[in-house]
GUVEXKE-602409 format. One record per residue (C-alpha): z negated, x, y; residue in three letters. Coordinates in pm, whole numbers, padded with zeros to 5 digits, always signed. Each point is the difference from the previous one (the first is absolute). Layout:
N
ZXYALA ...
***
This chain:
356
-09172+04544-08450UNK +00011+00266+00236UNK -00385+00050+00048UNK -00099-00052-00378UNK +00206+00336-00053UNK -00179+00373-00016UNK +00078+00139+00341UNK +00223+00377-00045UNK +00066+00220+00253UNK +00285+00227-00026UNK +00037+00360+00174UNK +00314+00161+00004UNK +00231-00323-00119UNK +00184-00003+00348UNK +00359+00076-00179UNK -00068-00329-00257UNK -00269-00205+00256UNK +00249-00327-00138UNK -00026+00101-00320UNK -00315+00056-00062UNK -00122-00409-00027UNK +00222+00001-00299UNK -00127+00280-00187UNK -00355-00081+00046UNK +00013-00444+00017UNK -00352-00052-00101UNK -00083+00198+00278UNK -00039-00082+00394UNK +00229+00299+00154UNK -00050+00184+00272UNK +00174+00328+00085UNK -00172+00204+00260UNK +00188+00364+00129UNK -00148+00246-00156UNK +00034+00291+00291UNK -00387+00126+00101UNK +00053-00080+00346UNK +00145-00355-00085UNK -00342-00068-00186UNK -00216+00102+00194UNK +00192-00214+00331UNK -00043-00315-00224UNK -00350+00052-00129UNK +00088+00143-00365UNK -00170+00012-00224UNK -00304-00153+00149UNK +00229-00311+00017UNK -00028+00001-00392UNK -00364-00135+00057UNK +00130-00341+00151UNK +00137-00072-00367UNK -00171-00133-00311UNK +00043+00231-00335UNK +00302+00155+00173UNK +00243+00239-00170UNK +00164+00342+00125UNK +00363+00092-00111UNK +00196+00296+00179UNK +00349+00136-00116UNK -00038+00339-00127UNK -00179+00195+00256UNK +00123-00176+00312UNK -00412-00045+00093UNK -00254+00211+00166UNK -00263+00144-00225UNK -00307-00146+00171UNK +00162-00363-00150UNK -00056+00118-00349UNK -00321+00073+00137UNK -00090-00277+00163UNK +00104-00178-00306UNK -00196+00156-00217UNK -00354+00006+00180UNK +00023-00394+00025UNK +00133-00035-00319UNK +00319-00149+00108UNK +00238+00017-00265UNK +00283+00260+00084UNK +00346+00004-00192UNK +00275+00243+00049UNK +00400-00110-00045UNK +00315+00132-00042UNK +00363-00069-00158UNK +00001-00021-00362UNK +00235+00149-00197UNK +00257-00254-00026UNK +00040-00068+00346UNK +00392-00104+00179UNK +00323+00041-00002UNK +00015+00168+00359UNK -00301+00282+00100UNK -00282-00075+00189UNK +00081+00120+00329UNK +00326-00250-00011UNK -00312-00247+00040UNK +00102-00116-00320UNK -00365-00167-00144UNK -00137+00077-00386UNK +00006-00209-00257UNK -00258+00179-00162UNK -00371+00125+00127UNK -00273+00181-00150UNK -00331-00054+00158UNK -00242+00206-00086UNK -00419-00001+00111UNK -00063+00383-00091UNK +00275+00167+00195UNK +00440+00025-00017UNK +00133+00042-00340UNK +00142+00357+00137UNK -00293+00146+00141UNK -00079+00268-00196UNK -00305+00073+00108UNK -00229-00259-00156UNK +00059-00302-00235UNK +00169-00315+00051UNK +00007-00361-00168UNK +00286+00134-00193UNK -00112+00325-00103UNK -00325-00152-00124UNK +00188-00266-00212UNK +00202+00300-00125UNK -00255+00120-00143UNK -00200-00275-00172UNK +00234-00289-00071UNK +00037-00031-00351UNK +00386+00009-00044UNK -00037+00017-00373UNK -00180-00344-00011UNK +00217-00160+00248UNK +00332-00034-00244UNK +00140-00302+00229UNK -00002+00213+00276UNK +00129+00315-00163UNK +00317-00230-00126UNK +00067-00149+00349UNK +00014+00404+00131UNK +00284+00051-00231UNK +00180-00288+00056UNK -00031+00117+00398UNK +00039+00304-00049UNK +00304-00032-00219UNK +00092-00269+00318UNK -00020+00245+00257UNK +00196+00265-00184UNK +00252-00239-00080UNK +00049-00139+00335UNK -00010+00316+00146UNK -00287-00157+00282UNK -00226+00247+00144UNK -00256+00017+00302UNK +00285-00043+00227UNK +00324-00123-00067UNK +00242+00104+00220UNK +00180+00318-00085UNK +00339+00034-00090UNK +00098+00005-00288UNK +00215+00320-00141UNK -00008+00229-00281UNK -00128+00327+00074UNK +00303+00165-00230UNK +00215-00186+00286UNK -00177+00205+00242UNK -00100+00362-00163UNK +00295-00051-00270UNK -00066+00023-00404UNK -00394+00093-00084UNK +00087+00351-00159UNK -00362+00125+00006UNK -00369-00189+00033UNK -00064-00172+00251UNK -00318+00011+00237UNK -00069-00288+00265UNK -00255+00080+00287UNK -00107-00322+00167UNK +00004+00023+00362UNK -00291-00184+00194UNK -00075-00063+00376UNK -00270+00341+00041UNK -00178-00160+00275UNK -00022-00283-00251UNK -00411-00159-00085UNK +00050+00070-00369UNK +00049+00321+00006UNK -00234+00080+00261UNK -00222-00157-00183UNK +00139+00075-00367UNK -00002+00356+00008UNK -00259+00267+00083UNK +00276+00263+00169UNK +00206-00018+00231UNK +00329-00036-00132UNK +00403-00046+00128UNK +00304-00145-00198UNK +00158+00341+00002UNK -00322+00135-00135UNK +00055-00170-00274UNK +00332+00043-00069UNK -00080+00368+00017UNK -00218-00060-00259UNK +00217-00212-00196UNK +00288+00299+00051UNK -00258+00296-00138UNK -00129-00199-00312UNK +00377-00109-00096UNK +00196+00330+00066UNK +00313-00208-00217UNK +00010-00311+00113UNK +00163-00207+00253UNK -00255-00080+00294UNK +00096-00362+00182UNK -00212-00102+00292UNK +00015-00385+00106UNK -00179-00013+00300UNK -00240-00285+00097UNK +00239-00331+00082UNK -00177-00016+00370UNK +00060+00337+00082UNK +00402-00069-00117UNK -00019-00343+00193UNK -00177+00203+00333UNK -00278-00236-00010UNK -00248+00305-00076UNK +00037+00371+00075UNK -00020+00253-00216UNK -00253+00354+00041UNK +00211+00218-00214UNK +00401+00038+00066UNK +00172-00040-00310UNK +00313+00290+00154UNK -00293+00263-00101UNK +00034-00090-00431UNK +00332-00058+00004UNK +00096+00318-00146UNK -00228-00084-00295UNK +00063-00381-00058UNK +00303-00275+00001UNK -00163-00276+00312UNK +00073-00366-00074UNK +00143-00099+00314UNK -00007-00361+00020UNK -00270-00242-00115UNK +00101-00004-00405UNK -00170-00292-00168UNK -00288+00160-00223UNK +00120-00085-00341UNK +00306+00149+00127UNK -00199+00294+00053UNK -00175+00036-00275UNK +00347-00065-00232UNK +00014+00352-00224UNK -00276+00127+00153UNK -00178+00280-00255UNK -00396-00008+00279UNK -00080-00065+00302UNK -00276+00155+00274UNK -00201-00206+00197UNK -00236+00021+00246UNK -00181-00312-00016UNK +00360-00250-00001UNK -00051-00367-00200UNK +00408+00155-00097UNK -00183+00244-00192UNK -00180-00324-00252UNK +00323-00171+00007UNK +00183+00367-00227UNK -00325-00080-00193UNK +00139-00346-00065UNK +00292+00209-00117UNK -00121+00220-00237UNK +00026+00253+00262UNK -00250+00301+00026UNK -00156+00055+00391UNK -00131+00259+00175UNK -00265-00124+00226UNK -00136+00205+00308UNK -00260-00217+00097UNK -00201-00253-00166UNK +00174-00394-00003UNK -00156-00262-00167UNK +00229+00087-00305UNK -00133+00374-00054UNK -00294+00115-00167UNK -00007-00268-00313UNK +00220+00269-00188UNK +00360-00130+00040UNK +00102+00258+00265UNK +00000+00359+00093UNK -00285+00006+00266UNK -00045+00320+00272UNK -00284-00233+00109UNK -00327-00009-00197UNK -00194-00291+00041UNK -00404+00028-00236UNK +00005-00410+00049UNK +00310-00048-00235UNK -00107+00119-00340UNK +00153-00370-00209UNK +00339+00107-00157UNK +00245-00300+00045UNK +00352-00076-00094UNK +00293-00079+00268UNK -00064-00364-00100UNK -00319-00049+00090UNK +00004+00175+00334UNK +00284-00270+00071UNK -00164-00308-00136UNK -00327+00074+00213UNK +00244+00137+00327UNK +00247-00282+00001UNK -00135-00292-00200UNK -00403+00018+00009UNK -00068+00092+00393UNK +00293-00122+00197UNK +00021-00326+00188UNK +00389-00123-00021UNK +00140-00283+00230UNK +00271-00192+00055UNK +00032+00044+00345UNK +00280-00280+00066UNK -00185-00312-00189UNK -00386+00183+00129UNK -00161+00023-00320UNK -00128+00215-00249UNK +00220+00084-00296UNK +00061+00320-00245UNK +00182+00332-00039UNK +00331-00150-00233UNK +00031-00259+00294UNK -00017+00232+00286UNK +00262+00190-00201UNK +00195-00258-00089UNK +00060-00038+00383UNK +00004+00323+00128UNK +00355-00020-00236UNK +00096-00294+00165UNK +00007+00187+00369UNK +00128+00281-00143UNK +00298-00121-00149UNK +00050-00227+00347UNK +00009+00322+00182UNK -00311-00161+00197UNK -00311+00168+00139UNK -00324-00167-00086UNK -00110-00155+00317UNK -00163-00390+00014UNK -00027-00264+00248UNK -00392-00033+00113UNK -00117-00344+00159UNK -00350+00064-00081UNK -00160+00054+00314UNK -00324+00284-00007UNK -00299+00083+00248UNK +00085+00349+00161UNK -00309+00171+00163UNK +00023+00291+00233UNK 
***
């Protein structure tokens, strides 16, 4: 019953307000707008005091600060979410809804700055002593790779000898990302454009082939760009359509990153990276870090980071039948619209209490 459940408020779920009852069923939804002026009009967050043992989520860092505040000083518990890592077949801002969260108390899983849920099961799980989990993150792994599935799923797919002709030298992949983008505001401690880092890409391999894919949403015009690519292209081949990423990374010798999930998936692949800034992925020894971060001393293997990123903290759902279910199912169906040419949107008839 509706009143035996924990009541949750949600900040910054606008987007997925119908969605959000069937990621969280044992709680009583409510998504509230999460714009300061919006709040403050409907009496947030002193409105949080009408509710018993309440809960705080917000989506990235669509909040004010003074919530987290707020939450704190009356010890309300306070949990940031965003997409995990195996999300959809179509992006985001096609309002296509994950299939995968990670919810986190501490703070986002890219947020360099301090440590989150996942960075602090980085380093202390015991992956050693965990052998059924360590065999399930091959099997996915091997799943992943196999099935070519990656955080989105909707590239085309093409050879990149079919677009640059035969590989005749190494080949260097720099990951293009949205710069305005929260991870790498937040990921990295300078500031920092794509063609930065293809620069840098260009002076440290004087004999190899630059490509730059740039981010899907700035192909797709759903996001603008800072940098313009015209300003590297003397230095660099540009990929100019959205190539799917294990398209990409086909034949490809390293890649540079600044903070890019892309950069974990050539990790998958045996691939060495470059990272700029500091993802979740960097600083356990596995990649070549311009970022130092003092809090990451534990030395782990590409593995573990993936068992603990896409098995231990994420929340997977099967957004069709509402319920709770696990990463080979969610790929298992992210195949399914894929090879139906479909994008991953559901019909909603749960019905959710939208504040102002």
């Amino acid at each position: 019953m509706r009143g035996s459940r924990r009541p949750a408020i949600f900040f910054g779920f606008r987007p997925w307000r119908d969605y959000v009852p069937r990621w969280f069923p044992d709680r009583d939804c409510k998504v509230v707008s999460s714009k300061p002026r919006d709040m403050l009009r409907g009496g947030w967050p002193l409105r949080l005091l009408l509710y018993r043992s309440p809960e705080v989520y917000v989506w990235g860092f669509k909040y004010p600060p003074f919530l987290k505040w707020f939450c704190r000083c009356l010890r309300i518990p306070f949990y940031h979410v965003e997409d995990g890592f195996v999300r959809s077949v179509s992006l985001g801002a096609q309002r296509s809804p994950p299939a995968s969260l990670i919810i986190d108390s501490r703070t986002l899983h890219y947020d360099a700055r301090s440590a989150s849920d996942l960075e602090n099961t980085l380093q202390t799980y015991d992956f050693a002593a965990d052998r059924a989990l360590m065999e399930r993150a091959d099997r996915c792994i091997r799943m992943l790779l196999d099935l070519r599935v990656s955080k989105y799923n909707l590239g085309k797919r093409v050879s990149l000898d079919a677009l640059l002709g035969p590989k005749t030298k190494r080949r260097v992949l720099v990951i293009g990302q949205v710069e305005t983008d929260a991870s790498i505001a937040f990921g990295c401690d300078r500031t920092v454009t794509n063609n930065d880092l293809v620069r840098l890409a260009a002076s440290e391999n004087p004999n190899a082939q630059i490509i730059y894919k740039p981010h899907p949403e700035v192909l797709y015009g759903t996001r603008s760009g800072v940098s313009d690519p015209a300003e590297v292209a003397d230095i660099c081949e540009m990929l100019k359509e959205d190539i799917a990423p294990a398209d990409a990374l086909e034949g490809i010798d390293h890649v540079y990153t600044i903070t890019s999930l892309m950069g974990f998936e050539a990790l998958l692949r045996g691939i060495s990276v470059t990272c700029y800034g500091l993802p979740f992925y960097a600083g356990w020894g596995v990649t070549d870090d311009r970022q130092r971060c003092e809090r990451r001393g534990r030395r782990l293997s590409v593995r573990e980071i993936f068992a603990a990123s896409y098995l231990l903290r994420p929340r997977y759902l099967d957004l069709e039948a509402g319920e709770p279910t696990n990463l080979e199912a969610v790929t298992r169906r992210m195949i399914e619209i894929r090879s139906e040419g479909k994008r991953d949107t559901y019909p909603v008839s749960v019905e959710v209490g939208v504040g102002s």
